[in-house]
C-alpha positions in Angstrom: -97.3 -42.5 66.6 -98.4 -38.8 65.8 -100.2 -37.3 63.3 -99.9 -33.7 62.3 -102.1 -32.1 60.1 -101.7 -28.9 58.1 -104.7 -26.6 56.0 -102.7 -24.8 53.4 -103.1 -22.1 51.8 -100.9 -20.6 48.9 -100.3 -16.9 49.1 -102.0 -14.9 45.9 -100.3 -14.9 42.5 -98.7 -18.8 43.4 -99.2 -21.1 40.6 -100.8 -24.7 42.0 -98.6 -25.9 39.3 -95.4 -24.3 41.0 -96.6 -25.6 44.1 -97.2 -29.3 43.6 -94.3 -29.3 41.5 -92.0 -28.2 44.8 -93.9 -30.7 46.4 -93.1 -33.9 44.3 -89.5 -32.7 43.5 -88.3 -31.2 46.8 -90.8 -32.1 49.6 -91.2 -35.4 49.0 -87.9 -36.2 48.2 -86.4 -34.4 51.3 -88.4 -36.9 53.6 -85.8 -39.6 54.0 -83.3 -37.0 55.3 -85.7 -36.5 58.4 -85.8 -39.6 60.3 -89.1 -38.7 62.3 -90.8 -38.6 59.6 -93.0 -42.2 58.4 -94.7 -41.1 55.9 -95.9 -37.6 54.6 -98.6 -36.6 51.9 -100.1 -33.7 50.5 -103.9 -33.6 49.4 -105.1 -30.8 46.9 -108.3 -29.5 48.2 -111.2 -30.1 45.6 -114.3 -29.4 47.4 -115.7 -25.9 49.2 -114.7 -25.3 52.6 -116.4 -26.6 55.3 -118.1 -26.8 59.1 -119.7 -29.4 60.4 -123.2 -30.5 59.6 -126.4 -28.8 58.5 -128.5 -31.2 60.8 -130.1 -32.8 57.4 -127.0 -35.3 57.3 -125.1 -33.5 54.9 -122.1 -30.7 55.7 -122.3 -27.4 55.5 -120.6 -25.2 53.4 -118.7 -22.2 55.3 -118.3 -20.0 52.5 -115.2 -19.3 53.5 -112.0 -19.0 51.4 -111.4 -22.4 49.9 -108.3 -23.9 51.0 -105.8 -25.2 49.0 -103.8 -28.1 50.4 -104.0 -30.4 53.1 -101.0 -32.2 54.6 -100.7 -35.0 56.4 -97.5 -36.4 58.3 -97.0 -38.8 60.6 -94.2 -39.1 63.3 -92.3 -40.8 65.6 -93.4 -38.5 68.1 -93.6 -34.6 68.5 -90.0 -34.5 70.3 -88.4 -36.6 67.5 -90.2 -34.6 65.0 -89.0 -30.9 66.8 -85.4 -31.8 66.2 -85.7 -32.7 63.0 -87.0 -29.1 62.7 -83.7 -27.6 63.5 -82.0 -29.7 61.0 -80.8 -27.6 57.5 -82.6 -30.1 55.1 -86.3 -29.3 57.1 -84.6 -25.4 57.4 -84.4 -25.1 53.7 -87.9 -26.5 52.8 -89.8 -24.2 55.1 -88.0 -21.0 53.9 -89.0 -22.8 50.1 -92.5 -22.8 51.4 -93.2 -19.9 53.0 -92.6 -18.1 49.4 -95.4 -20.0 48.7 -97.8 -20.6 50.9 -98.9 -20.6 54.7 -100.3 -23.0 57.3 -103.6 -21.8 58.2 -104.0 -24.4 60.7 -102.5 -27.2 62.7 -104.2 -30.3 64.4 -101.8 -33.1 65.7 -103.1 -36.8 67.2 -102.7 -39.7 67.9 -104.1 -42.4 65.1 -106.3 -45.2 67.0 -105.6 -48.4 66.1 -104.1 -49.3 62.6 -106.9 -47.9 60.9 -108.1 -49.1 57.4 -106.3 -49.1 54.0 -107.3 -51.6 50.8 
């Protein structure tokens, strides 16, 4: 199974509030229609931007422009996932999205083991 992540970032004068909004009503709800998709989940960003360690243990703030939003999806795999991309339902929410915000970055893996969950 894969695991894409996105850093978000919304574009100036976007409300979080208009955002996360679009995300519980649309994004969330447009999953099903996108069979690749196992599960999906966006994370506001609360703490400062950061880049690895500062060699006392603790992590070192960038000082960079905080990001927003993180998202995290995980896939059947990257081919399943790609058509589902074409598809008008996955079509509509990026052009929704991209009034909004932008992907600043992309990381995709591979999850090791069933990891942990309480």
């Amino acid at each position: 199974m894969t695991i894409i992540v996105h850093r978000i970032r919304l574009h100036d004068g976007v409300a979080p509030d208009r955002f996360e909004t679009w995300v519980r009503e649309v994004d969330y709800a447009t999953c099903p229609e996108l069979p690749s998709v196992l599960s999906f989940s966006v994370q506001r960003v609360t703490g400062p931007a950061v880049d690895g360690h500062d060699g006392a243990g603790t992590v070192a703030d960038t000082g960079a422009e905080p990001l927003a939003y993180v998202e995290i999806i995980e896939v059947s795999g990257l081919a399943d996932f790609e058509q589902d991309m074409q598809s008008p339902p996955f079509r509509k929410l990026v052009s929704d999205f991209d009034q909004m915000a932008e992907v600043v970055s992309e990381t995709v893996g591979e999850r090791i083991g069933e990891g942990y969950r309480a």
